[in-house]
N, C-alpha and C positions, 0 to 999 in steps of 0.2 A: 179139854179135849173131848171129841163124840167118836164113838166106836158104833158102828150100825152094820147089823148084821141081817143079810133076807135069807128067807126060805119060802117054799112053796113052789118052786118050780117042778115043771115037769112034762112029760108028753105027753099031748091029751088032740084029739081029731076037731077037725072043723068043725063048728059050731058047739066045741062044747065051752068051759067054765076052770079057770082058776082061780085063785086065791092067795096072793103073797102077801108076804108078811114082813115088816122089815124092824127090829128090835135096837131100840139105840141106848146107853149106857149114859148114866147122868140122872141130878136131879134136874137138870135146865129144859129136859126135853119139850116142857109145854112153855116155852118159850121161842121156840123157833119153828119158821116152815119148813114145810120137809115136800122134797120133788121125789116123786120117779122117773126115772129115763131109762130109755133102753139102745141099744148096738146090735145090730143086727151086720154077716160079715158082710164087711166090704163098704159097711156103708157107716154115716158117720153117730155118733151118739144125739139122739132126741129125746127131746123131755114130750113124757107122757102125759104126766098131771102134777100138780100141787095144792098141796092146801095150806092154810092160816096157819098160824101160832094155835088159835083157838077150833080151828075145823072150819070158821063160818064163810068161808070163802075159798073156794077150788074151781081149779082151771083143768081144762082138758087140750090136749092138740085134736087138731078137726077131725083127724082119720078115726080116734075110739070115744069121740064124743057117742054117748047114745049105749055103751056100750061097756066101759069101762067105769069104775067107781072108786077113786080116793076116799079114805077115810081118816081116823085115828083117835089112840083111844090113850090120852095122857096119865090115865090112872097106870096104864101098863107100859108107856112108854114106847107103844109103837104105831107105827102107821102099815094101814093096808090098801093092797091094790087088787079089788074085785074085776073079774076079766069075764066075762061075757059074751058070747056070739065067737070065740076067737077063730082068725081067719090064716089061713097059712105064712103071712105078709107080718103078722102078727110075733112069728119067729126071732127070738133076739135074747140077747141078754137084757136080763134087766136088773137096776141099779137103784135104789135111794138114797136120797144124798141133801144135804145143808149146807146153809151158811152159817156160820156160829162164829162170832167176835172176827170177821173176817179172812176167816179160812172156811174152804169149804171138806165139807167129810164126803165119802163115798163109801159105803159097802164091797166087798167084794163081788155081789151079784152073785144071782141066779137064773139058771138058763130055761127058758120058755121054747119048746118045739111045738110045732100046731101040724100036723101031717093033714094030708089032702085024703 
């Protein structure tokens, strides 16, 4: 079983910068990828980015290419999500989550506001 828990949410104005953090429980963690996605209301959950088992491979959605940055650091067991330039649209929950042996985990999420 993975237990993944974020933090780093918060209000912050356009154009500026977060930083989440999402901490997952296990020795297995550097064995699996790990996404972010987010919910914004009304609309439905999108994956933001993902990266490898190992990091050397991450993917972005078109809207925070350029902007955003997955990471993660297996010594510590967690993956981060560098935010950049953020834009009011930007607004949502956001979520990390895996696949592991066939089930997927999710986080409870943390909520990101971006005020104009």
């Amino acid at each position: 079983q993975v237990q993944l828990v974020e933090s780093g949410g918060g209000l912050v104005q356009a154009g500026g910068s977060l930083r989440l953090s999402c901490a997952a429980s296990g020795r297995t963690f550097r064995s699996y990828a790990m996404t972010w996605c987010r919910q914004a209301p009304g609309k439905e959950r999108e994956l933001v980015a993902a990266i490898s088992s190992t990091g050397g491979s991450r993917n972005y959605a078109d809207s925070v290419k350029g902007r955003f940055t997955i990471s993660r650091d297996n010594a510590k067991n967690t993956v981060y999500l560098e935010m950049n330039s953020l834009k009011p649209e930007d607004t949502a929950a956001y979520y990390c989550n895996t696949l592991y042996r066939s089930t997927r985990y999710w986080g409870p999420g943390t909520q990101v506001t971006v005020s104009s």
